[in-house]
C-alpha positions as CSV (number, residue, x, y, z in Angstrom):
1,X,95.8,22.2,79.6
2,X,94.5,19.9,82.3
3,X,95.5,20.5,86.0
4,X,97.0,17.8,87.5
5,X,95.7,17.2,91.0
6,X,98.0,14.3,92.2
7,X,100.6,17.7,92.4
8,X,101.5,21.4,92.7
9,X,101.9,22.9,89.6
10,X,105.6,23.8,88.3
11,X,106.5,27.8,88.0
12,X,109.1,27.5,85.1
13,X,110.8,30.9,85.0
14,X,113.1,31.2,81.4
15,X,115.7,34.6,81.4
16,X,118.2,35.0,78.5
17,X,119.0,38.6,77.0
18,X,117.4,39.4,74.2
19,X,118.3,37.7,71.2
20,X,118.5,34.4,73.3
21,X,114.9,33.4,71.5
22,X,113.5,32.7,75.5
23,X,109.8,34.1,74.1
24,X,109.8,31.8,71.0
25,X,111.2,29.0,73.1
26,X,108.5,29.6,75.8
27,X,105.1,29.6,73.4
28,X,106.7,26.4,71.4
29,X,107.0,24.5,74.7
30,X,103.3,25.8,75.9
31,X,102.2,24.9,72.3
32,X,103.3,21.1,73.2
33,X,102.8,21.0,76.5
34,X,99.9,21.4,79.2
35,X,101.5,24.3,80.6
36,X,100.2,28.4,80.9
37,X,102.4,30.9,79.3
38,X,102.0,33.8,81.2
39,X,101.3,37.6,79.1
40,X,103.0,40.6,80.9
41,X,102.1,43.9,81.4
42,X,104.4,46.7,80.0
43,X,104.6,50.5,79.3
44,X,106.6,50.3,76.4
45,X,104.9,51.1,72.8
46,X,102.4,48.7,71.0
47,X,104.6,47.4,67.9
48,X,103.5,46.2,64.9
49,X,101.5,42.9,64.7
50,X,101.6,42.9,68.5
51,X,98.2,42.1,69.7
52,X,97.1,43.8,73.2
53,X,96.1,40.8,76.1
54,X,98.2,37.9,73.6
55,X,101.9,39.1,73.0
56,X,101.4,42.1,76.6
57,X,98.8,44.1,78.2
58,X,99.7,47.5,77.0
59,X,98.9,49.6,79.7
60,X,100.1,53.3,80.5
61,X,102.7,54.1,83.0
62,X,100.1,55.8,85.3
63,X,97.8,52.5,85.2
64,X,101.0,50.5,86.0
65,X,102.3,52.1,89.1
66,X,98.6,51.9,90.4
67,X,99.0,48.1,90.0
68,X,101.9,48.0,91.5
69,X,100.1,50.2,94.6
70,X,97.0,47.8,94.7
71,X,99.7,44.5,94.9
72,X,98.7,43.5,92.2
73,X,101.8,42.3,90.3
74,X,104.0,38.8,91.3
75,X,106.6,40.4,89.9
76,X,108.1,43.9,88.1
77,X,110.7,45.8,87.0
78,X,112.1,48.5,84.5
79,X,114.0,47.7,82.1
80,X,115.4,49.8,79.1
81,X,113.1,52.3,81.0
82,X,109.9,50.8,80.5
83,X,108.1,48.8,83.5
84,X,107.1,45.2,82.8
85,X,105.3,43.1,85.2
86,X,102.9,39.9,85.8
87,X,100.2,39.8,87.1
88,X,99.4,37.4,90.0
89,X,96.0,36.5,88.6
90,X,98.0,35.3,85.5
91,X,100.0,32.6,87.5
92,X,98.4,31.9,91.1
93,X,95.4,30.4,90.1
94,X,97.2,27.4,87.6
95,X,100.0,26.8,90.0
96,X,97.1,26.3,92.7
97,X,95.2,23.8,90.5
98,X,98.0,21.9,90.1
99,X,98.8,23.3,86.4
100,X,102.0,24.7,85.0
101,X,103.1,28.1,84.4
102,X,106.2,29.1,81.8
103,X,107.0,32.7,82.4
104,X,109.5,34.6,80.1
105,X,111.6,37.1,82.5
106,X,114.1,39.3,82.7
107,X,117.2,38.5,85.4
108,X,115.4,40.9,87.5
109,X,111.8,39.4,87.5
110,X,113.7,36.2,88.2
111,X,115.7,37.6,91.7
112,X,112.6,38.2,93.0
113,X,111.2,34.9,92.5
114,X,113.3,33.9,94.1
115,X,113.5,36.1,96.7
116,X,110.0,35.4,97.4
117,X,108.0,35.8,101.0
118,X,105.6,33.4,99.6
119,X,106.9,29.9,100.5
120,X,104.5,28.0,97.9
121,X,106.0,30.3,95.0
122,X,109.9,29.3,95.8
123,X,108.8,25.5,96.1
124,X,107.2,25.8,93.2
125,X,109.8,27.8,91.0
126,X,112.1,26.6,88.3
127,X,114.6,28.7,86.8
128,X,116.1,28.3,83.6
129,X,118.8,30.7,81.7
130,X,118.9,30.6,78.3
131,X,122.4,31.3,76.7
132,X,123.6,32.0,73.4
133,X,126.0,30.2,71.7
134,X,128.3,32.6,71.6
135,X,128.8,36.5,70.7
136,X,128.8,36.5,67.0
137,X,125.5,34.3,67.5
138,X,124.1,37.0,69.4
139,X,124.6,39.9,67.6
140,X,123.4,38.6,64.7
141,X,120.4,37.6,66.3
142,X,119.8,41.2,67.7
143,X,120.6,42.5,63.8
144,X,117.9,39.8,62.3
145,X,115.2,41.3,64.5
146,X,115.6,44.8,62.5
147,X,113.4,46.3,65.8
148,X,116.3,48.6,66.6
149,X,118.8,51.5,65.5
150,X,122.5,51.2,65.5
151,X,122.3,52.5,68.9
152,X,119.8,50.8,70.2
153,X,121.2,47.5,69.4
154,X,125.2,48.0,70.6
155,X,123.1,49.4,74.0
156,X,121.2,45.9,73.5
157,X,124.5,44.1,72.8
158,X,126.2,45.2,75.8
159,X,123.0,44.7,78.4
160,X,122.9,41.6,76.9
161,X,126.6,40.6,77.6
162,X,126.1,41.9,81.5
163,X,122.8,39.4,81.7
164,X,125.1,36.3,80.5
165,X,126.8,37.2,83.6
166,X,123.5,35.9,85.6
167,X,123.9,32.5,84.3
168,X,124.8,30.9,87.5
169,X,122.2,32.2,89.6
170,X,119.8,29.9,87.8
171,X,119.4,26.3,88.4
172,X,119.3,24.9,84.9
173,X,121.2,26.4,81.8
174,X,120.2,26.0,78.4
175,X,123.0,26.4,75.7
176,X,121.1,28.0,72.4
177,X,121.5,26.0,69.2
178,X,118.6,25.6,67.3
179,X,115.0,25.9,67.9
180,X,114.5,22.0,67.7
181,X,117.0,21.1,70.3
182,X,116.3,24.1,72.9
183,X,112.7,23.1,73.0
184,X,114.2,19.0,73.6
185,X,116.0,20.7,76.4
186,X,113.2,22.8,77.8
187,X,110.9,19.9,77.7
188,X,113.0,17.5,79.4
189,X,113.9,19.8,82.3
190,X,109.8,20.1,82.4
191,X,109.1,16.6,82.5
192,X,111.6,15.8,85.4
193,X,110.6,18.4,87.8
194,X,107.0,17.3,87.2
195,X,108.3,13.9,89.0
196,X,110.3,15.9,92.0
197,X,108.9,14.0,95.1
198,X,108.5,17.3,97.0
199,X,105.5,18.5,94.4
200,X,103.6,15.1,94.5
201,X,100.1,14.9,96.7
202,X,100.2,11.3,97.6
203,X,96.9,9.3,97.2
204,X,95.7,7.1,99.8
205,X,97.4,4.0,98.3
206,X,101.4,6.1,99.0
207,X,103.3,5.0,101.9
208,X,103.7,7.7,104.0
């Protein structure tokens, strides 16, 4: 994971409702690539095989709105009544040494992004929108996980269906096939914004 000091590091954002594989898609890219994927904080319940400061930073609600007093996070927001958020210390310091940072968020996380005071963030920011192939893909998706009741996945169905609606707020969107060909896709939006012109530090030897 070296920096690369010749520019500014890329702050790849990838949304997608659940089901859309966006977490798997984001560690297999970070698992090829010398890029940071980012660990959230969240309120909901440790699962099982979940390990605390690798998959989130399990913190209580009480601990999370302090954060969010101190301005602490880059980002938060509740979803399915739990908060989830990221940290600033988990992205700033890579993006400023030129590294890059893959972060798996919601649509919400994503609006304020982009939506950001920070100038150096929205220069720096690439969003991505992962979609499913179709419904039936989907749902059967959300039924292989076996995380949820009945109930909790139709609510998951149809949140899902409202995030799809999103799609064209984002500036790349990845149609969902297989695991092979998403990452492809991923990788190649990576490797051309790493040649943008506006990110590039010119050495002494660039025409200015």
């Amino acid at each position: 994971m070296t920096p690369d000091p010749a520019r500014e590091g890329i702050l790849c954002v990838v949304s997608g409702p659940s089901g859309s594989g966006k977490t798997t898609l984001c560690r297999a890219a970070t698992a090829v690539e010398p890029a940071y994927y980012t660990v959230s904080c969240t309120t909901r319940p440790q699962r099982p095989g979940e390990e605390n400061g690798r998959d989130y930073f399990f913190v209580t609600e009480d601990e999370f709105a302090q954060r969010i007093a101190n301005g602490e996070f880059l980002e938060h927001a509740r979803v399915y009544g739990r908060g989830y958020g990221t940290l600033k210390s988990q992205a700033l310091p890579a993006l400023k040494a030129g590294q890059d940072v893959i972060m798996d968020l919601d649509i919400q996380g994503a609006a304020q992004l982009r939506a950001c005071p920070d100038a150096d963030i929205r220069r720096a920011l690439v969003d991505v929108f992962v979609m499913p192939a179709g419904i039936d893909d989907l749902r059967a998706r959300l039924a292989g996980r076996r995380s949820e009741s009945e109930p909790e996945l139709d609510l998951r169905l149809r949140n899902a269906l409202a995030e799809m609606e999103h799609w064209r707020s984002y500036t790349y969107t990845l149609i969902s096939h297989t695991r092979e060909s998403d990452l492809t896709a991923l990788l190649s939006i990576l490797h051309a914004e790493r040649h943008r012109s506006t990110r590039l530090h010119p050495c002494a030897d660039f025409p200015v």
